[in-house]
LONUTI-322969 format. One record per residue (C-alpha): x, y, z; residue number from 0. Coordinates in steps of 0.25 Angstrom, whole numbers. Example, Ala and Ser with C-alpha at 12.3 -4.5 7.8 and 13.67 -1.06 7.14 Angstrom:
// residues 2
49:-18:31:0 .
55:-4:29:1 .
// end
This chain:
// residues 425
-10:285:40:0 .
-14:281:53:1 .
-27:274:48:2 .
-20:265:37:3 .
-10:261:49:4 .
-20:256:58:5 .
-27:250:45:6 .
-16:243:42:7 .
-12:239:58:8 .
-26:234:59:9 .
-27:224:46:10 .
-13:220:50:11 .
-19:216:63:12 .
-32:210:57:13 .
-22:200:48:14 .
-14:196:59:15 .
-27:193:68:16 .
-37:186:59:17 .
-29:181:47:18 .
-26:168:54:19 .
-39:166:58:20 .
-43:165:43:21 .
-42:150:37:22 .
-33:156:24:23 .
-23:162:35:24 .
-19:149:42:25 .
-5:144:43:26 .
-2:131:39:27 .
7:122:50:28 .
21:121:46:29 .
26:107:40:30 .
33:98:50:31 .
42:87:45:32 .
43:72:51:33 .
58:71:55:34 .
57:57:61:35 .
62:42:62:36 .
49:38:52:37 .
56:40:37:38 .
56:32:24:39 .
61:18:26:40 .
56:17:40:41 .
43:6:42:42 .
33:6:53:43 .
31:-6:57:44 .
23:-13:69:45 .
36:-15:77:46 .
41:-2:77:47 .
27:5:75:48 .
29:9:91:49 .
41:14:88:50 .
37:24:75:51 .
26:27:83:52 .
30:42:89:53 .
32:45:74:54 .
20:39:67:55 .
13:48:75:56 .
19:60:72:57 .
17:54:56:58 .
5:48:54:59 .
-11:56:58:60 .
-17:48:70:61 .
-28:40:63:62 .
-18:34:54:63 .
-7:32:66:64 .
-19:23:72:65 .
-22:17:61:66 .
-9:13:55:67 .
-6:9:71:68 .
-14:-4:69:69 .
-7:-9:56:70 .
7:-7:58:71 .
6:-11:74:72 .
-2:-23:70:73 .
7:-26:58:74 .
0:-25:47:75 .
7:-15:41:76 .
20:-6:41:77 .
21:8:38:78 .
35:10:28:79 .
39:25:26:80 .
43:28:14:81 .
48:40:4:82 .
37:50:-1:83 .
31:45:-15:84 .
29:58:-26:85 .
16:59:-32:86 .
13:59:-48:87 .
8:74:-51:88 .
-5:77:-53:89 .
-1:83:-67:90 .
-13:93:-69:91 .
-18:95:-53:92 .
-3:100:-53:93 .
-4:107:-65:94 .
-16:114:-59:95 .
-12:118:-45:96 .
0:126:-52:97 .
-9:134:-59:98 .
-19:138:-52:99 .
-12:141:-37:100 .
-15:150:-30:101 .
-29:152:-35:102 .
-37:144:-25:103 .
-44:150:-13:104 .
-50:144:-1:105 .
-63:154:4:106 .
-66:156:17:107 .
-78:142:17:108 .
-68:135:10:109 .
-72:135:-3:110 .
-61:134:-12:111 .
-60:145:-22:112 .
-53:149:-37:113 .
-47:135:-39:114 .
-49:128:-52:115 .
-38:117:-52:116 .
-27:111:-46:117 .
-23:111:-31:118 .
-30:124:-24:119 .
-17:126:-14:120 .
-6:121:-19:121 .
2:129:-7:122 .
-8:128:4:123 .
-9:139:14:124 .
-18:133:24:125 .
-28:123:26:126 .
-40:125:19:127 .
-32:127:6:128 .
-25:114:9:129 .
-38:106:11:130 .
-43:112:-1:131 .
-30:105:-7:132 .
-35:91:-5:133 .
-51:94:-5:134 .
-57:81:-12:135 .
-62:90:-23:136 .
-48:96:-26:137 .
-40:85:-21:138 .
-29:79:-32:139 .
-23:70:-34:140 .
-31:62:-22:141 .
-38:60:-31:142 .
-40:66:-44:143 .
-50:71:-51:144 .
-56:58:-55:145 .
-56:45:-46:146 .
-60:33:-46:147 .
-55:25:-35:148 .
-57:9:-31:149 .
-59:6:-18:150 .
-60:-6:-6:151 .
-65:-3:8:152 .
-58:-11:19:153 .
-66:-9:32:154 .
-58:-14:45:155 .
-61:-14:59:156 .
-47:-12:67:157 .
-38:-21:58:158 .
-50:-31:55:159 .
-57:-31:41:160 .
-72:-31:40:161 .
-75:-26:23:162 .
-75:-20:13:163 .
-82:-13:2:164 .
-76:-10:-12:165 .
-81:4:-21:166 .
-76:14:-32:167 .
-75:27:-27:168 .
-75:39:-39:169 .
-71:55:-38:170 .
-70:66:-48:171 .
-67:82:-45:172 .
-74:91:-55:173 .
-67:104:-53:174 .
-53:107:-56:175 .
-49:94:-63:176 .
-34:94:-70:177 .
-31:80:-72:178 .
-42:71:-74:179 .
-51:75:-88:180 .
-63:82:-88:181 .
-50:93:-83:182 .
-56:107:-75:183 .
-69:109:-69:184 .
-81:99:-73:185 .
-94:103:-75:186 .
-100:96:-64:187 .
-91:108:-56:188 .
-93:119:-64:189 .
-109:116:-66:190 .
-111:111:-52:191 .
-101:114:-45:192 .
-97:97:-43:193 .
-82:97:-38:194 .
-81:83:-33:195 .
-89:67:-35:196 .
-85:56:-25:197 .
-93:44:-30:198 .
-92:29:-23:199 .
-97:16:-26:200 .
-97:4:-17:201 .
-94:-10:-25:202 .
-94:-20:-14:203 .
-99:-26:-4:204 .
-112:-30:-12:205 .
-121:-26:-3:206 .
-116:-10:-5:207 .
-112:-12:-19:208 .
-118:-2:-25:209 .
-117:10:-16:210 .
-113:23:-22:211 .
-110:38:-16:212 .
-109:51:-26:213 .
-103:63:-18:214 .
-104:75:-27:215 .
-95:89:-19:216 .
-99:103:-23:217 .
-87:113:-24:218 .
-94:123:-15:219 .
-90:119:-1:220 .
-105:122:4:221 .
-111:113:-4:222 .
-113:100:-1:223 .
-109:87:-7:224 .
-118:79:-14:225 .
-119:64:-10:226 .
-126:51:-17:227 .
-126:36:-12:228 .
-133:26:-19:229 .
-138:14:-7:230 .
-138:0:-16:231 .
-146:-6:-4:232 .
-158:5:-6:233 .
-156:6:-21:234 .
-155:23:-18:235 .
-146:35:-19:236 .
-146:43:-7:237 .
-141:58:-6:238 .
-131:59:5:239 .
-131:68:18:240 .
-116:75:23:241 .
-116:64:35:242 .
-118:53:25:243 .
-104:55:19:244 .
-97:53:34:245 .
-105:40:33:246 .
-95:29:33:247 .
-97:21:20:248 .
-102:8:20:249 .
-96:6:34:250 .
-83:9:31:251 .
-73:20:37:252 .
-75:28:23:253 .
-83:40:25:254 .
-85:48:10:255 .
-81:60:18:256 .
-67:55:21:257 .
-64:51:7:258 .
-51:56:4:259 .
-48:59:17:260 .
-59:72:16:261 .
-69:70:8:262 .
-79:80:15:263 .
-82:92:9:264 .
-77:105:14:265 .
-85:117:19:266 .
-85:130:25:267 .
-84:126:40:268 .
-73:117:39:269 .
-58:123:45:270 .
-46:118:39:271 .
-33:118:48:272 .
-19:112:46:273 .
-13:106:60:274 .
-2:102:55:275 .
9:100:41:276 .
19:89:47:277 .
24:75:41:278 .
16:61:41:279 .
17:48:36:280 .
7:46:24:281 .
8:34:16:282 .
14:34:1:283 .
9:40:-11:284 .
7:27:-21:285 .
9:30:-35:286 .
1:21:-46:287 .
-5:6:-45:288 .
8:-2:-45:289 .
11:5:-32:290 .
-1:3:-23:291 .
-1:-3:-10:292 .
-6:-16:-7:293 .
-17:-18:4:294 .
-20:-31:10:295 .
-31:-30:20:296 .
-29:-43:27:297 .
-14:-41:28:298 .
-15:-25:33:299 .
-31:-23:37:300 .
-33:-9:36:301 .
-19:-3:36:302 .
-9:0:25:303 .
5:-6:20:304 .
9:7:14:305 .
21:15:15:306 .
22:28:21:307 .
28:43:19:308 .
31:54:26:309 .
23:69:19:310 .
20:80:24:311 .
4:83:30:312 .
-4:93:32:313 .
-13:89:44:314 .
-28:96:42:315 .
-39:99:53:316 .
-52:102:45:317 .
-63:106:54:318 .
-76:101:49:319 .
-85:110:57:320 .
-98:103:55:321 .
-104:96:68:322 .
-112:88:58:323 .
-102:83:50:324 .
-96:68:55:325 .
-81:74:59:326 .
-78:85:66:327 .
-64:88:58:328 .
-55:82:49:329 .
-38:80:51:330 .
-33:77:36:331 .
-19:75:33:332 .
-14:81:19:333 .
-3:80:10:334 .
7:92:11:335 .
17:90:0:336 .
17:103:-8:337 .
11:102:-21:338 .
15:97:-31:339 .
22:86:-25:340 .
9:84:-14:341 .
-5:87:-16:342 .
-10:91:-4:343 .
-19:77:-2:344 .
-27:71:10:345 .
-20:60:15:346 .
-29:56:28:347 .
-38:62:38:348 .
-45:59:52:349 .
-59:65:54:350 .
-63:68:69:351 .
-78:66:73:352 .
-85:78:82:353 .
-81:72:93:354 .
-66:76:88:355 .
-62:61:87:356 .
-53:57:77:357 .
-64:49:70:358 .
-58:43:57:359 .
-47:44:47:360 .
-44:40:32:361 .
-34:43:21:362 .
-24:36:13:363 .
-17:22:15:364 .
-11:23:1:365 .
-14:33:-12:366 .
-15:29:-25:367 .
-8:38:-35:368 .
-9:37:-51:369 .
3:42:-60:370 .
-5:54:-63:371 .
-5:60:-47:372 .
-21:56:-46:373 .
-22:48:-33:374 .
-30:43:-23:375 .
-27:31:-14:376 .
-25:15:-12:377 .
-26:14:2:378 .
-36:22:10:379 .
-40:22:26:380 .
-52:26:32:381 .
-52:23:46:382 .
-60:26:60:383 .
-51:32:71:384 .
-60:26:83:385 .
-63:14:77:386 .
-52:10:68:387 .
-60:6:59:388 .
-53:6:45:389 .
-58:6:30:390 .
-48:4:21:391 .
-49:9:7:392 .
-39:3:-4:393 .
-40:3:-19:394 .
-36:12:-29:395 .
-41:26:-38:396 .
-39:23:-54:397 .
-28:34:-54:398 .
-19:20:-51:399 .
-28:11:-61:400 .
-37:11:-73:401 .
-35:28:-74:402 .
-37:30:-88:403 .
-50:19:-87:404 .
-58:27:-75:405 .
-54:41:-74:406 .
-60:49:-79:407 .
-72:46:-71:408 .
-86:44:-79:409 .
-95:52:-71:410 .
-107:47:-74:411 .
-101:35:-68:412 .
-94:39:-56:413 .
-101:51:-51:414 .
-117:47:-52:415 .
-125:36:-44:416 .
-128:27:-57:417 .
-115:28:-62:418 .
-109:22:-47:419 .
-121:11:-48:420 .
-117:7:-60:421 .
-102:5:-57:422 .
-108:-5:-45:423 .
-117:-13:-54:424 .
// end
């Protein structure tokens, strides 16, 4: 009897000692509400920007504080608040997530494990399962499972225009698909284990026209992305290295890393942590073409006349760990309205360099929502914190326009070098 006693007294004590040091084991912050003077009906303007001030930054992540800084104080824009907008469901991503909770499983390299459709963690208990929840493979309705989205680069130095370069940028998911036909896993998954393509081609200036990227993702967090960019000025196609995808493109803020917010593949070393579940300041969901924002460059330079609400965030550390790679970690700021009403999205992030500066930041000005719950965005920022140097991204995915015309995506068009050359001719 007295064995199974101290059995039992010693794997209490091993629970209580080392179960928190395990990544499945962590707590995750409790949820802080905004009680405060900023509410729907209140604008922020540039003469009571001072005023507000204390408040915006308890509401708004630090990159975007500065940025949005220089608009409103220079007058260029205002910031309204306004009530929450609810999303169209995502009919059978929702469908999906119901069935198949509580299957998923995140391993100990963070490979994600047993999941077929569907949002893995509909109730999140820690951090890698919520960053599993908006991984760009995963990730719905931002976007969906096919995209095809038109966009213009704006590139400004301080408040001050300098170009821009227009491209079509095209995504598809191959596993666990619910809304968009072919429905299930693909057999570029299930022969070669293909979960993801992100493919771009550049339209203008002329003397780029022509430039292409193919980024091929492999489920299996060790392996590596493939990468392809045709050159129109040597008339080649060039494989790609890891450091050429933290390569700003064509000298913009843009990197293909940061697209979405966190476009970089996860592995093994990384370490997720939530520092905090508290109120921000995002702005509004808008729902279907007739209610996009307008955007006039020379009137508001890089900066936004959107309007604002308040929603509940979960804010991310996600430790890279890799003294190669061009950040040293990333802060990523994501969507905490329970499912089904939320879906757990990126919203913005700021990437720190290894010196532990806050290097740069992107993420949405405006998304773009279809009446089917696919979404993606209208307005889009990619900024650099040391510099503020902007690039501003505005157009708008065919969720909003032309759907039954483009989607679903023709592969052989979208997802192959010749077929991206042949949409620039």
């Amino acid at each position: 009897m007295n064995f199974f006693k101290k059995e039992y007294f010693f794997t209490a004590f091993l629970l209580v000692v080392l179960l928190p040091v395990f990544p499945w084991a962590e707590e995750l912050p409790p949820y802080q509400k905004y009680v405060g003077p900023i509410k729907p009906g209140v604008v922020i303007t540039k003469e009571n920007w001072g005023a507000y001030l204390p408040e915006l930054e308890k509401l708004l992540p630090p990159s975007k504080l500065q940025w949005y800084s220089m608009g409103v104080k220079e007058g260029l824009v205002t910031m309204p608040i306004v009530e929450n907008t609810h999303l169209p469901k995502l009919k059978g991503f929702v469908e999906a997530t119901r069935k198949y909770a509580g299957t998923a499983r995140v391993g100990s390299d963070n490979q994600l494990h047993d999941w077929v459709a569907g949002m893995p963690f509909p109730e999140p208990r820690n951090a890698r399962e919520i960053a599993w929840n908006f991984y760009p493979d995963l990730s719905r309705p931002q976007p969906g499972e096919d995209l095809l989205f038109h966009a213009e680069f704006l590139l400004f130095s301080g408040p001050n225009y300098e170009k821009r370069f227009i491209w079509d940028l095209f995504n598809r998911r191959y596993r666990g698909r619910t809304d968009i036909p072919p429905l299930g896993d693909m057999p570029q998954f299930k022969e070669k284990g293909i979960s993801f393509k992100e493919a771009i081609v550049i339209y203008e200036p002329n003397e780029v026209r022509g430039f292409s990227q193919l980024r091929i993702r492999y489920w299996d967090v060790n392996k590596e992305d493939e990468c392809y960019a045709y050159l129109p000025a040597v008339r080649r196609v060039r494989r790609l290295t890891g450091s050429d995808l933290t390569d700003p493109l064509l000298g913009s803020d843009c990197i293909p890393e940061d697209f979405q917010v966190m476009r970089q593949k996860f592995d093994s070393r990384m370490r997720f942590r939530v520092l905090e579940h508290r109120d921000f300041m995002v702005p509004r969901n808008y729902i279907g073409w007739e209610d996009r924002p307008s955007y006039d460059y020379k009137k508001h330079g890089p900066f936004f006349q959107v309007e604002w609400e308040i929603k509940p965030l979960w804010v991310m550390e996600i430790m890279i760990n890799n003294p190669d790679y061009a950040y040293s970690k990333r802060v990523v700021y994501i969507d905490a309205t329970p499912f089904p009403e939320g879906f757990y999205c990126l919203y913005w992030g700021e990437e720190y360099d290894q010196n532990g500066r806050m290097w740069k930041a992107n993420g949405f000005g405006a998304s773009a929502y279809g009446s089917m719950g696919m979404g993606n965005l209208y307005l889009w920022m990619y900024m650099n914190c040391l510099t503020n140097h902007f690039t501003v991204m505005t157009g708008y995915p065919t969720y909003v326009k032309d759907f039954e015309e483009t989607i679903p995506l023709k592969e052989d068009e979208a997802f192959t070098i010749k077929g991206l050359l042949r949409k620039a001719q």
